[in-house]
Every structure is written in C-alpha cells, then in structure tokens.
C-alpha positions as a Python dict, from the first residue, in 0.01 Angstrom:
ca = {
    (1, 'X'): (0, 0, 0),
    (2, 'X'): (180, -329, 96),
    (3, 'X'): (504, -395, 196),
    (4, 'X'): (670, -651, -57),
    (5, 'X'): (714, -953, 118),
    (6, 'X'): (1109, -1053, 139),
    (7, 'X'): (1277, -1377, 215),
    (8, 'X'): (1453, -1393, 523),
    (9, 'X'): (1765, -1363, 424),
    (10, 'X'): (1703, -1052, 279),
    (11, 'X'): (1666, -878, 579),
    (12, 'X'): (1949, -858, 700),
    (13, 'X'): (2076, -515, 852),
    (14, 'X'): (2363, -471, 678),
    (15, 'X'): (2334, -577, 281),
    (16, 'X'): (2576, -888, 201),
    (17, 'X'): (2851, -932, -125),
    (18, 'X'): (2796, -1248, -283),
    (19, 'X'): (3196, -1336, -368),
    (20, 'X'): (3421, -1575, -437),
    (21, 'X'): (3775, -1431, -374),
    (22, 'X'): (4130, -1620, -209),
    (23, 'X'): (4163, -1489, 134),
    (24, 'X'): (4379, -1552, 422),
    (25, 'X'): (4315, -1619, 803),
    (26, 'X'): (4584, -1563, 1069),
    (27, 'X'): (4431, -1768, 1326),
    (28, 'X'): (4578, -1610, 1767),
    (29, 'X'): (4822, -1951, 1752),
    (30, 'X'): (5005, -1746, 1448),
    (31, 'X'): (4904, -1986, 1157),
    (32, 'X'): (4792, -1841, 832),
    (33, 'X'): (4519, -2050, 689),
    (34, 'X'): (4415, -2050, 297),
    (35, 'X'): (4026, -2004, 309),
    (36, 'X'): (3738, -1843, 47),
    (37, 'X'): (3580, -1568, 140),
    (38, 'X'): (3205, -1644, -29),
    (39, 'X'): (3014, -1331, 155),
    (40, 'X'): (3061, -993, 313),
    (41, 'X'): (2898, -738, 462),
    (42, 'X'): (2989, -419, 638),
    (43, 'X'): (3020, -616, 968),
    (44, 'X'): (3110, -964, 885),
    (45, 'X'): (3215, -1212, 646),
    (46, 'X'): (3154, -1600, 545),
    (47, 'X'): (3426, -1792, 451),
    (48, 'X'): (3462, -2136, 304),
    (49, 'X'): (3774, -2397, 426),
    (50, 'X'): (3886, -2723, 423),
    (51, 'X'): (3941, -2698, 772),
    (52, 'X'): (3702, -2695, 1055),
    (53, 'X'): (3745, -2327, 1290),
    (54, 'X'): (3600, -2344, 1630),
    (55, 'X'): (3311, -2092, 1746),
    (56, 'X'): (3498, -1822, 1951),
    (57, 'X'): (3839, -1842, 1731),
    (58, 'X'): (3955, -1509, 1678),
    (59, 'X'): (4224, -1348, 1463),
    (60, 'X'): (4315, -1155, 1167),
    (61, 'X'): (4156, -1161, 802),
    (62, 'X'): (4298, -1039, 520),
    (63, 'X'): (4111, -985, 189),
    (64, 'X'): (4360, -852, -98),
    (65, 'X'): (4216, -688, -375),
    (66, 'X'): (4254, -825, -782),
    (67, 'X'): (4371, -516, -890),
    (68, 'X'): (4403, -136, -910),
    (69, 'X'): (4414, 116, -658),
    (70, 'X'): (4209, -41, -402),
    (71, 'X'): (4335, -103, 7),
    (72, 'X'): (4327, -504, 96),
    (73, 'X'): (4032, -524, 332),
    (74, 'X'): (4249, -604, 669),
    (75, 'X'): (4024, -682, 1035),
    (76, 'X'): (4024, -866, 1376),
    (77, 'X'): (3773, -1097, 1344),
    (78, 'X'): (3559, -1333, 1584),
    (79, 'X'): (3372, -1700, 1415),
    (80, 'X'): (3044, -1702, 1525),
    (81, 'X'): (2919, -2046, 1366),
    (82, 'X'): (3051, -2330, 1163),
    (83, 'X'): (2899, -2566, 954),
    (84, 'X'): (3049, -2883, 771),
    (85, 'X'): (2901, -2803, 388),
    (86, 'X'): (3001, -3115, 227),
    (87, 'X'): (3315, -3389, 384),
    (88, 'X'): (3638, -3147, 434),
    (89, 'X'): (3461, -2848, 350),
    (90, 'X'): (3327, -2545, 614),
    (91, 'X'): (3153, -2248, 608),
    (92, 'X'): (3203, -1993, 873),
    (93, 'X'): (3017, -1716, 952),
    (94, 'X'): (3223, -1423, 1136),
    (95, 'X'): (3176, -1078, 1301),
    (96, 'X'): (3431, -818, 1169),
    (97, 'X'): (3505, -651, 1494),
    (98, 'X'): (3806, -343, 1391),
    (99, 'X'): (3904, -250, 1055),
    (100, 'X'): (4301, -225, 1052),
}
C-alpha cells in the first residue's frame, strides 16, 4: 500500500492552527506592538503586522483568549523570518521558545 502523497506544507512536525485572532507583541526595547496572529503550532506562531520585525527580535507574545475559562497563551518568543505580504503589511514566522 502507498503512502498518500501530501503537500509540503503538510508535513510539518508539529500540526499548525489556521487563526485569525488580535494579539500583542512586547518587543526587548519594552514596546507593545498590535499584530494578528494568523497560525500556531505547538512550537511557533505566524503573525501578521503593519510593521516590519527584524530576524533575531525577541520578546514576549501574548495571545488572550475570546472567552470562557481558558489561560491567555503567554511565551518568549524568537522571529525567525519576515516577509513584506502586500505594502505595510508582514508576516512573521516565530519559534515559541518558554511557555510562561
């Protein structure tokens, strides 16, 4: 029997949450930064801004949740690449590296 063939994408380690939810960014300078988190995994996250981060920024992301009994989703994270999607939009693609 066959494997079925999958896209690239699809194999990925860890399995990735298509979402579109307000999140914040607390960038090592101190500033908190307004950005979309569109994807995330268990060990990263891809968010979507209208301003450019640099590979190698580092700070603290905080995801809160709509509603309910659920914990905000609160790590260090490091950018590992940055694209310019359309003009004054970016999508970064980060490494969660601690859960706080």
């Amino acid at each position: 029997m066959q494997p079925i063939a999958r896209h690239f994408e699809e194999k990925r380690q860890y399995i990735r949450m298509q979402i579109d939810a307000p999140a914040q960014v607390i960038t090592e300078d101190g500033i908190t930064h307004h950005v979309t988190c569109v994807d995330l995994s268990s060990h990263g996250i891809q968010l979507e801004s209208s301003e450019a981060f640099a590979q190698g920024d580092t700070g603290e992301f905080l995801l809160a949740p709509g509603g309910g009994p659920i914990t905000p989703l609160h790590a260090r994270f490091r950018i590992l690449r940055v694209k310019e999607v359309s003009p004054h939009t970016y999508r970064a693609g980060a490494t969660l590296e601690a859960l706080n």
